[in-house]
Phi, psi and omega in degrees: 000116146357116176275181189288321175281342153334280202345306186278010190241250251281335151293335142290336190289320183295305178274324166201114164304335173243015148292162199287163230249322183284328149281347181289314160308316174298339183292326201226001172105007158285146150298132149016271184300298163310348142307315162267336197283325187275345185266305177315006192239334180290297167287341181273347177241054154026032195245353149213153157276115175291137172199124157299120152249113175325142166284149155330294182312303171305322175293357203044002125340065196243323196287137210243106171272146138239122210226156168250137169251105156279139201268169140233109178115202171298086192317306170335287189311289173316335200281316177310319193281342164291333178289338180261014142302126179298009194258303195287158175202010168207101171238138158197144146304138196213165178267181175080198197288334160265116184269018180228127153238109173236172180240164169231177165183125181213143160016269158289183306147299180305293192282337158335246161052288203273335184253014178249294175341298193257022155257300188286009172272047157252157177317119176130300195258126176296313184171147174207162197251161218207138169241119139279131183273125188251353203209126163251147191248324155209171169159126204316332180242030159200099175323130210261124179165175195287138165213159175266130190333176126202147198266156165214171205214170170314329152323288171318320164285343169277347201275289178320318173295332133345275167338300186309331171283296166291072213266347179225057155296121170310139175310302185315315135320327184270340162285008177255325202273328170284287205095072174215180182273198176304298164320245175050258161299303189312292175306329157302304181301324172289292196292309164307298207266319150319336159286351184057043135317309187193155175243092202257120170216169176285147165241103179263113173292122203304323188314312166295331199256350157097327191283095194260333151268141146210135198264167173229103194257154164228117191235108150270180186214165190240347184262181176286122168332298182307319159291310179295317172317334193262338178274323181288348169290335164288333164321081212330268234274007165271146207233336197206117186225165148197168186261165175184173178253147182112219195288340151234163159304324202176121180232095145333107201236126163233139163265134187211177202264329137179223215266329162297301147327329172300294166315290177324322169258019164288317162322298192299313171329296174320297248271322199302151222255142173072019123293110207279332196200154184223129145210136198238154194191140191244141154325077154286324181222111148322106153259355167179158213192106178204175138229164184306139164248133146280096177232110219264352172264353180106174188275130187237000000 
């Protein structure tokens, strides 16, 4: 479990993964030096990753699955074998009617298609069912909002691919890694992220964090989606909504604290005025978690 002034670190950490260690202290009542001292001990216990995550656009990853799977046989087994697809970036075994929930993400319109294709051929899987996704609403580890283009070029992808190992690699490293000078590097690293090119933020392991249920909700609705989406996006304990088409309106992701909480925020969900159905399923085993990299040095 997090102590609490972690806690409060990790959460500025979240929103800029690369503030400075004096500010990250003044935010939160720390000194400078007590300020590093706690993060550095937060990454040496694995309980975060400082990491940029590339926009869709950059990644080229835009398009969104969310799909339920019926097995024969071992859901384990099926969940392992949807993980190596390079398509899949989210699988787990889940209760409820469907024992497999992934996510996809592909290029196209083509390569979905081509990647449902070579998912229902896998050993295992009986049949599924698919949210295409059209609207993202949240999500804890990229900001939902207006950005301003920004275009990039091979510099940038080596600046990002960087990050991506390294959300806070030093300028100076990272002018080593372009071949550029520092100022430079500075200014490019700035103007990527001010564009919302890329979001260098934590990647929080649950274990440390005490939240340990985590639900999957699918909500149809009788109101407009996009609305309803958003009020369930305000809802503390939720990480992830977005609208879509296909066997739901909207889906949802929340991480709690166990099962009362859990229970609560389904309650509130059910509550929300033009929510016709709730149906929910909680995550026993992550079997992959991931996202598209651009990685233009290879894996190092």
């Amino acid at each position: 479990m997090l102590e609490e002034i972690d806690g409060l670190l990790v959460q500025q950490l979240q929103r800029d993964g690369r503030a400075s260690y004096e500010g990250l202290g003044r935010a939160v009542g720390l000194t400078r030096t007590a300020a590093r001292a706690r993060v550095a001990r937060l990454l040496q216990r694995g309980a975060i990753k400082v990491v940029a995550l590339p926009d869709a656009a950059i990644t080229g990853h835009s398009v969104v699955a969310h799909l339920s799977a019926d097995v024969t046989g071992s859901a384990l087994a099926a969940a392992h074998a949807i993980a190596k697809l390079p398509a899949a970036v989210f699988v787990s075994v889940a209760s409820g009617q469907f024992p497999v929930i992934a996510d996809l993400r592909s290029p196209d319109e083509a390569a979905l298609a081509a990647d449902l294709d070579q998912l229902r051929a896998l050993p295992g899987i009986r049949g599924i069912e698919i949210v295409r996704a059209l609207t993202l609403v949240r999500d804890a580890y990229r900001p939902v909002g207006l950005r301003v283009p920004v275009s990039t070029d091979a510099i940038d992808q080596l600046l990002i691919s960087g990050l991506e190992r390294d959300g806070r690699m030093s300028y100076a490293n990272l002018a080593a890694l372009a071949g550029l000078s520092a100022a430079a590097t500075r200014s490019r690293v700035l103007r990527l992220i001010r564009g919302g090119a890329v979001h260098v933020t934590v990647l929080v392991d649950a274990a440390h964090t005490g939240r340990l249920a985590r639900v999957g909700l699918g909500i149809t609705v009788s109101r407009p989606a996009r609305a309803i989406a958003e009020l369930i996006a305000a809802l503390p304990d939720v990480t992830y909504v977005l609208t879509g088409t296909g066997r739901f309106d909207v889906i949802a992701a929340a991480d709690t604290s166990g099962e009362t909480s859990l229970l609560r925020t389904i309650e509130q969900v059910r509550a929300l005025h033009g929510v016709s159905r709730v149906h929910s399923w909680r995550h026993l085993q992550i079997v992959k978690e991931s996202y598209p990299r651009m990685n233009p040095l290879g894996d190092q």
